[in-house]
FIZA-69047 format. One record per residue (C-alpha): x, y, z; residue in three letters; chain. Coordinates in steps of 0.001 Angstrom, whole numbers, plus 500000, padded with zeros to 6 digits. Layout:
% FIZA-69047
KEBA  X  Y  Z  ALA  A;
...
% end
This chain:
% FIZA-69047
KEBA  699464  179730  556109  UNK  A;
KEBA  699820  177722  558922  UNK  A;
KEBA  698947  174367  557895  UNK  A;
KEBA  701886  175517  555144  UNK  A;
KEBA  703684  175881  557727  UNK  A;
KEBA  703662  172676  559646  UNK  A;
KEBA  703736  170760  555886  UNK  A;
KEBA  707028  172072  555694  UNK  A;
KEBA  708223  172009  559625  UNK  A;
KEBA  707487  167945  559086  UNK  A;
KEBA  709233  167905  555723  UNK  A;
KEBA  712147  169249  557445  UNK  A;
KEBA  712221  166875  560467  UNK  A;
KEBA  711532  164039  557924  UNK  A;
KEBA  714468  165365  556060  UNK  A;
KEBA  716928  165429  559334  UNK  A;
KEBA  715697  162105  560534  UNK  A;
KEBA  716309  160540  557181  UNK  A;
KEBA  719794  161781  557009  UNK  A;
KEBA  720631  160926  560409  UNK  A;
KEBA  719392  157783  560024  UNK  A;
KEBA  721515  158007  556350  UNK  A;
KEBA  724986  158424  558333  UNK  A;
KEBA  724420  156222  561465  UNK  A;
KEBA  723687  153365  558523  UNK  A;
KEBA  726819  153979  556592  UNK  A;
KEBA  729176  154678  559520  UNK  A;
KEBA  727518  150979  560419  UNK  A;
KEBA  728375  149294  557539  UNK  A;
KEBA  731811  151052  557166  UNK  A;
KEBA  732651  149341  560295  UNK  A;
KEBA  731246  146264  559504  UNK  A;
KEBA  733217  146249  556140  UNK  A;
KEBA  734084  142219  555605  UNK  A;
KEBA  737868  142090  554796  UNK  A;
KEBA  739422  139248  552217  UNK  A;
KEBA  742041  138016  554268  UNK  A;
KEBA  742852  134662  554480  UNK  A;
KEBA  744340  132812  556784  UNK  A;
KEBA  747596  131609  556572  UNK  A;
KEBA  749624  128864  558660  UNK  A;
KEBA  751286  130002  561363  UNK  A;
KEBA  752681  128576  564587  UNK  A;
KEBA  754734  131038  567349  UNK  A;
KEBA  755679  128260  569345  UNK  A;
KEBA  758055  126645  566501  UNK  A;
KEBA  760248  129741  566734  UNK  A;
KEBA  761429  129037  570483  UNK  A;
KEBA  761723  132735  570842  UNK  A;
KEBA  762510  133368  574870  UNK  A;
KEBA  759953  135159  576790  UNK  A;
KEBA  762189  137758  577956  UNK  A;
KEBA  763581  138182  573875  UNK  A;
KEBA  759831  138207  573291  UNK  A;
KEBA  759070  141243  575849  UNK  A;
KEBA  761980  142914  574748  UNK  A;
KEBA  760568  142786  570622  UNK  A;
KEBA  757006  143459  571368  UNK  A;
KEBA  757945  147152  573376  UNK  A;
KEBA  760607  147785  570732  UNK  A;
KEBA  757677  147048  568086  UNK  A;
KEBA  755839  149977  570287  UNK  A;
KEBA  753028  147362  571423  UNK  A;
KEBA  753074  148361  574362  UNK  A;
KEBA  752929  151719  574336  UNK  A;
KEBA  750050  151809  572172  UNK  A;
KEBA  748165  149147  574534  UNK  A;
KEBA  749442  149640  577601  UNK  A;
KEBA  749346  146582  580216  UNK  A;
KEBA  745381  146581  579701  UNK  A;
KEBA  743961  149272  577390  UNK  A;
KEBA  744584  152934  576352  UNK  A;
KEBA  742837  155451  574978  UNK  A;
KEBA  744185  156605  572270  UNK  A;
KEBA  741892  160020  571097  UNK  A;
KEBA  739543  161262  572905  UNK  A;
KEBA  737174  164215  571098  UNK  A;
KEBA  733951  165383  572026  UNK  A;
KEBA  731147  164818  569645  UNK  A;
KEBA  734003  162545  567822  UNK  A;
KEBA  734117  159639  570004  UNK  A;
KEBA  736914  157494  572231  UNK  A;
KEBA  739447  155547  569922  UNK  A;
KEBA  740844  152695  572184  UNK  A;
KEBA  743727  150288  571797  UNK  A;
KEBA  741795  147175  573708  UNK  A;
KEBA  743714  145075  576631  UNK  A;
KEBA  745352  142813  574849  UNK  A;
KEBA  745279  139898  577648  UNK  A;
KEBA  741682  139840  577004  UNK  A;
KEBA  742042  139592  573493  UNK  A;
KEBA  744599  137439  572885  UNK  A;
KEBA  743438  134179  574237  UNK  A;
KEBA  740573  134397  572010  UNK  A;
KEBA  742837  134239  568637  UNK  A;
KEBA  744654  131405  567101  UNK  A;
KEBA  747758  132182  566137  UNK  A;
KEBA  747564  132354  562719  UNK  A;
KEBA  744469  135190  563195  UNK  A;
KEBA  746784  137156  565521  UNK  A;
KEBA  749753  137079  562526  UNK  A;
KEBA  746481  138287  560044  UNK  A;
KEBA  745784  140788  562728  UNK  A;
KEBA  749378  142082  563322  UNK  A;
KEBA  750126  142205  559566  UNK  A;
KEBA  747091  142923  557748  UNK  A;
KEBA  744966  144541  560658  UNK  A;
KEBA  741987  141973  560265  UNK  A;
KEBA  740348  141031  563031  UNK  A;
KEBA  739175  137836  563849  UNK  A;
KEBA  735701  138709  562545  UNK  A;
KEBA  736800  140188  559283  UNK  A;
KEBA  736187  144040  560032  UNK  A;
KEBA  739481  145928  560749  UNK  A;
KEBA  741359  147300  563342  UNK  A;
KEBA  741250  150645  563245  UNK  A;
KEBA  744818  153002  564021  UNK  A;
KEBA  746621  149941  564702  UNK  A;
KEBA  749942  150332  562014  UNK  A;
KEBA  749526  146947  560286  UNK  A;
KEBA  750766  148759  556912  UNK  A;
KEBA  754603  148888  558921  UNK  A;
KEBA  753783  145709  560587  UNK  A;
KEBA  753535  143635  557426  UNK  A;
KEBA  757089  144140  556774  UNK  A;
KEBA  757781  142125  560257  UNK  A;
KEBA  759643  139024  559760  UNK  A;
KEBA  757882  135825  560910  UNK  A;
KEBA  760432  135648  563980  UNK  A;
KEBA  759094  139168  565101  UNK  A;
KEBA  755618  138057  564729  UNK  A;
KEBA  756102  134833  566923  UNK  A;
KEBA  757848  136947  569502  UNK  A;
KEBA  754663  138972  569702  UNK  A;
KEBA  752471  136040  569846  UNK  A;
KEBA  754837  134556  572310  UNK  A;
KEBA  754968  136875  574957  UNK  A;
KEBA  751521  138389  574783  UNK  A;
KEBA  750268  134740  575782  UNK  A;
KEBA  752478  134231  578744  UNK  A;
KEBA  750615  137058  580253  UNK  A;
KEBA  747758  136578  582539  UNK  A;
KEBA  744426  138209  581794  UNK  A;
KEBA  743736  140911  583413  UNK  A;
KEBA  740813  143734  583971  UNK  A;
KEBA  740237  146287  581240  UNK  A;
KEBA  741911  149999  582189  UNK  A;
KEBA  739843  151427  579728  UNK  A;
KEBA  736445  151517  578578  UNK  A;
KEBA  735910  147973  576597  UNK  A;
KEBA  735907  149337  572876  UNK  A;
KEBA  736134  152685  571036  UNK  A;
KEBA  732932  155001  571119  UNK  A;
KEBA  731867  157037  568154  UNK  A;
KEBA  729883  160360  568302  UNK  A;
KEBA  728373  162054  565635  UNK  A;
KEBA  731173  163786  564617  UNK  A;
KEBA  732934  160575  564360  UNK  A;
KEBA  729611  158550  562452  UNK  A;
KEBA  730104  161540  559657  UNK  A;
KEBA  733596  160735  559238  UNK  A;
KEBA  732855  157008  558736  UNK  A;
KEBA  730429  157983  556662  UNK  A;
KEBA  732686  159836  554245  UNK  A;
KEBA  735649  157233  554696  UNK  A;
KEBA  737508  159768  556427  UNK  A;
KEBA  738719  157667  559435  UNK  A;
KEBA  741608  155935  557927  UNK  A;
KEBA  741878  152118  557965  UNK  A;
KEBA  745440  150709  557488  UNK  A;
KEBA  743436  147476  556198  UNK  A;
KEBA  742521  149500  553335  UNK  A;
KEBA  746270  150123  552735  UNK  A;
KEBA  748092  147320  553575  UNK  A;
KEBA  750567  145977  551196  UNK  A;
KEBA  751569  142226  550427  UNK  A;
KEBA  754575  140782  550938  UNK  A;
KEBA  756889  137634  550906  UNK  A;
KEBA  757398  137872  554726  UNK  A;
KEBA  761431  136214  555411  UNK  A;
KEBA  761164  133742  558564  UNK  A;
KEBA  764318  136321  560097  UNK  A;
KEBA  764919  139443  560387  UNK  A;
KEBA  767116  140756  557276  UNK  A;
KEBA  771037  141908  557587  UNK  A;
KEBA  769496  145354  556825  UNK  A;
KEBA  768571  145231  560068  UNK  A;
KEBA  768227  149494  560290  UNK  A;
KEBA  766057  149531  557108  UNK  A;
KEBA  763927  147501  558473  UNK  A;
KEBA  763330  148859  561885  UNK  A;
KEBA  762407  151970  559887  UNK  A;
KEBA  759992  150881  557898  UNK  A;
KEBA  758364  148734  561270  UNK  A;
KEBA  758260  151016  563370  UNK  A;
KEBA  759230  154703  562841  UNK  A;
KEBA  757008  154423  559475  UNK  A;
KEBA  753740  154393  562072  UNK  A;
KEBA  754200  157886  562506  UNK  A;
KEBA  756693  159503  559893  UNK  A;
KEBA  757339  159528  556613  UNK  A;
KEBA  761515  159634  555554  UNK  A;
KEBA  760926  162577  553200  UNK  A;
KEBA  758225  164639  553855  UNK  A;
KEBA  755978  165911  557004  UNK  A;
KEBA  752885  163652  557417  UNK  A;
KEBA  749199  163883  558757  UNK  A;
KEBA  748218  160656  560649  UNK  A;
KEBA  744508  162079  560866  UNK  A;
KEBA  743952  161708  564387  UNK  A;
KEBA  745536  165524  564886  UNK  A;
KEBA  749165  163693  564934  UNK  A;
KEBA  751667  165743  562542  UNK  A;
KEBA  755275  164885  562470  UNK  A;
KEBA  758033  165977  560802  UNK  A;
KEBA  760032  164187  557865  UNK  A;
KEBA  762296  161732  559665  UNK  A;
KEBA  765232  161510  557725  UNK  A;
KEBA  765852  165422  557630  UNK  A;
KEBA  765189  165387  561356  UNK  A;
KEBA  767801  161898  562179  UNK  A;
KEBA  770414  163768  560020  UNK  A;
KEBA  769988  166955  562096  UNK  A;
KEBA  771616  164916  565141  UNK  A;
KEBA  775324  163399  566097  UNK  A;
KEBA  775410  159629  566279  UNK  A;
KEBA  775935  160643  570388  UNK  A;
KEBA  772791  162953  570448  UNK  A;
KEBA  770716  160310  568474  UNK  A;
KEBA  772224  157590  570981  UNK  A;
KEBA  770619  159858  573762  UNK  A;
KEBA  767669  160624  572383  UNK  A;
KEBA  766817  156798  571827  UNK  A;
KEBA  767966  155929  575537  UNK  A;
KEBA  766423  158627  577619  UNK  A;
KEBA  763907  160360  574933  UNK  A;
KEBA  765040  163952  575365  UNK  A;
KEBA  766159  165990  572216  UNK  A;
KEBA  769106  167991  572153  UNK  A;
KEBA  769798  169925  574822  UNK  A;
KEBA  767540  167384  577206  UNK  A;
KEBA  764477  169219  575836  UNK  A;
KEBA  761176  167219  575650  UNK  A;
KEBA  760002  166545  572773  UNK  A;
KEBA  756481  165080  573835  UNK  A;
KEBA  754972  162121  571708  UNK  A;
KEBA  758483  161362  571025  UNK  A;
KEBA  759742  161021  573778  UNK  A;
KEBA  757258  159273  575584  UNK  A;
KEBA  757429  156549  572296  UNK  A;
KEBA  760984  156569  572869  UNK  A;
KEBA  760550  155502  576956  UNK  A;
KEBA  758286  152776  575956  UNK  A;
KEBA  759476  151359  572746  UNK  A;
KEBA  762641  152576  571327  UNK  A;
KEBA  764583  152646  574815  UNK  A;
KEBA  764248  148700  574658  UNK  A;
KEBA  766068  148601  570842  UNK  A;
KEBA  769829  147672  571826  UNK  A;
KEBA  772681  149617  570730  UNK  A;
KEBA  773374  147791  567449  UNK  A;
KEBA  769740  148479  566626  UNK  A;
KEBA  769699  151839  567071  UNK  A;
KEBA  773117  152420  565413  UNK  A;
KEBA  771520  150578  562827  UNK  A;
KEBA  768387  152856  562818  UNK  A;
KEBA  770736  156188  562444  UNK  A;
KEBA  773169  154885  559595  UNK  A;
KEBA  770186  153944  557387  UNK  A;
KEBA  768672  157295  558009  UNK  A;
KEBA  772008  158977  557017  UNK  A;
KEBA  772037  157552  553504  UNK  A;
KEBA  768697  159008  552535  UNK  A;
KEBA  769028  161904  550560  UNK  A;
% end
């Protein structure tokens, strides 16, 4: 009986090994998916965007908030992992321009693998001008020391999810299109669908995955005066001043630095969706 025993004690640990070993291989080679991306032609410098223009697009664009000056993390979970949105003046000096634009608008790194979290599926609707103003300023920065740990961390949690392809990656979603070199006269439209779109959908709630859920944006824009919206995307407090958390800390960092035809813009656009 106990020999029987053992027999199947070892079958059982040869059993969990081989399944560990099962995930921590897939969750491998889901991150080491190979992308087919080309790369296309593209030069920031010909746009002659000014640096402080340049600053001024890449926090509306929420880059910054995201990455901070050198890092953030972004989720933190135990037994999940540490997602982190790398210093970018580390980064950036190592990409040509044209793998930055394939970065920014198909979230391709300059490996092949994909970003992961980073909203290149809103991104890709950037016009080339936005895209150079990006580039542009995130060069004229000086590197500096990472804030954060160096790259995200997965845990086993997080190796079962990769696993299963349940960590999304907006490379696996990212839609083509015929990018304009300037911004279009539907300039609220298309602030929407750059930037708001990374965390809401116009008509319905949405899940990001990463425990973010959000309400449907157009319902909630229509809920507010032009005056209360104006406020809210100045200071990021709700009605009555309230906090209103994510938001508002987005709207500090990113949405603060849209001027006031953009954000005009932003809440007429939102008012025609029914």
């Amino acid at each position: 009986m106990l020999k029987w025993l053992k027999r199947i004690a070892l079958s059982l640990l040869v059993l969990i090994v081989l399944a560990v070993g099962g995930v921590y291989l897939a969750s491998i080679l889901r991150l080491n998916r190979i992308y087919d991306a080309p790369l296309v032609a593209f030069d920031a410098a010909s746009f002659h965007v000014p640096l402080a223009e340049g600053e001024r697009r890449t926090r509306a664009l929420m880059c910054v908030a995201c990455h901070n000056k050198t890092g953030s993390v972004l989720f933190k979970a135990d037994g999940v992992g540490t997602l982190v949105a790398p210093n970018l003046t580390r980064l950036v000096p190592e990409y040509s321009d044209s793998e930055l634009e394939r970065l920014i608008r198909k979230g391709v790194k300059k490996d092949g693998t994909a970003v992961i979290a980073m909203p290149a599926n809103t991104y890709a609707y950037l016009a080339d001008e936005d895209v150079a103003a990006i580039i542009t300023w995130l060069r004229s920065r000086p590197v500096a020391p990472d804030a954060t740990p160096l790259s995200t961390q997965w845990g086993p949690l997080g190796r079962v999810a990769l696993a299963t392809n349940k960590i999304p990656f907006e490379a696996d979603h990212v839609e083509n299109w015929d990018h304009a070199a300037k911004r279009p006269a539907d300039i609220g439209r298309y602030l929407v669908q750059s930037t708001c779109l990374h965390c809401h959908r116009i008509k319905s709630d949405y899940d990001n995955g990463f425990g973010m859920k959000t309400p449907a944006l157009a319902a909630m824009v229509q809920s507010y005066s032009l005056d209360q919206f104006l406020h809210l995307f100045s200071t990021g407090k709700g009605v009555g001043d309230r906090d209103l958390g994510t938001m508002s800390h987005t709207v500090r960092e990113s949405f603060s630095h849209f001027t006031e035809e953009e954000k005009k813009a932003v809440y007429d656009y939102l008012n025609t969706v029914k």
